[in-house]
C-alpha positions as CSV (number, residue, x, y, z in Angstrom):
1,X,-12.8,91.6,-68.0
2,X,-13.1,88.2,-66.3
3,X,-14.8,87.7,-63.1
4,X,-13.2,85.6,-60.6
5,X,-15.7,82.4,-59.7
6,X,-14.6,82.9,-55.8
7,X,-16.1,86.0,-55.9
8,X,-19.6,85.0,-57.4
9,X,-19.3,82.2,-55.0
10,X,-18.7,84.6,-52.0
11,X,-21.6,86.8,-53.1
12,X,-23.9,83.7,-53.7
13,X,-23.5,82.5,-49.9
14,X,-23.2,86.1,-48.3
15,X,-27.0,86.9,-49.8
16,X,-28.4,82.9,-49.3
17,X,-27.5,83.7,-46.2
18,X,-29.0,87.1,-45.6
19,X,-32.5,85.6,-45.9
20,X,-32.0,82.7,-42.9
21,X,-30.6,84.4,-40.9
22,X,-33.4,87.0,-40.7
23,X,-36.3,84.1,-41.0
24,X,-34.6,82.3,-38.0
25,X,-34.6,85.7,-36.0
26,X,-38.3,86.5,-36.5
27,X,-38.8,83.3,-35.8
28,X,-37.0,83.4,-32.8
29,X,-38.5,86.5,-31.7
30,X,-42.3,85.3,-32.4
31,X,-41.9,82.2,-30.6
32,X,-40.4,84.2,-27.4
33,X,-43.5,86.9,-27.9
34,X,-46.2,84.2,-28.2
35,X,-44.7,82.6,-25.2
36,X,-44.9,85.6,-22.7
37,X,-48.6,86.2,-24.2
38,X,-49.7,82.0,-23.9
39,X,-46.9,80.7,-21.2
40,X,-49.4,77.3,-21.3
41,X,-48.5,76.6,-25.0
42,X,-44.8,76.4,-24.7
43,X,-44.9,73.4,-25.7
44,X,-46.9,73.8,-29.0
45,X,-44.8,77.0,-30.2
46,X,-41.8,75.6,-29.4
47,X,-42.3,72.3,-31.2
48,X,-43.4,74.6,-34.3
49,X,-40.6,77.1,-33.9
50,X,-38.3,74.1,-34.2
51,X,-40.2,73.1,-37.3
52,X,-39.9,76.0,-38.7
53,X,-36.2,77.0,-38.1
54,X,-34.7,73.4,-39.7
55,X,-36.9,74.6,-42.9
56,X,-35.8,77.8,-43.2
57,X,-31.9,76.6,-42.2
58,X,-32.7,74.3,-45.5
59,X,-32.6,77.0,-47.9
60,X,-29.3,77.7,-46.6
61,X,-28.6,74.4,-47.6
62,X,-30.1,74.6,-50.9
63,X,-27.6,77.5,-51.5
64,X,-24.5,76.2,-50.4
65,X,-25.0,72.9,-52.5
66,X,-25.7,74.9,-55.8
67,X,-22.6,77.1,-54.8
68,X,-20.1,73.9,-54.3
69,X,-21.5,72.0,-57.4
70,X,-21.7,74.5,-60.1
């Protein structure tokens, strides 16, 4: 039984993805909850939620160029 490379390709982004997505949404939701407890530090938390999300949006990266070159 062969398996088809499409499918292990499919699988490989559906579960790269599954971890980004859910980093970017508690990072979302921590940067909206430290802003309603400190409004005087939006600044700070937004600049480090912004940090944040482009590193965890580059493991989603990461994945999708070892799916499309191997």
């Amino acid at each position: 039984m062969e398996i088809d490379p499409s499918l292990v390709k499919g699988l490989t982004i559906a579960l790269g993805a599954i971890g980004p997505a859910l980093g970017l949404g508690m990072i979302g939701a921590a940067a909206v909850q430290s802003v309603g407890r400190n409004p005087d530090a939006q600044s700070k938390i937004l600049t480090m939620g912004l940090i944040m999300a482009g590193l965890v949006d580059a493991i989603m990266v990461f994945v999708l160029i070892i799916v499309f070159t191997v």
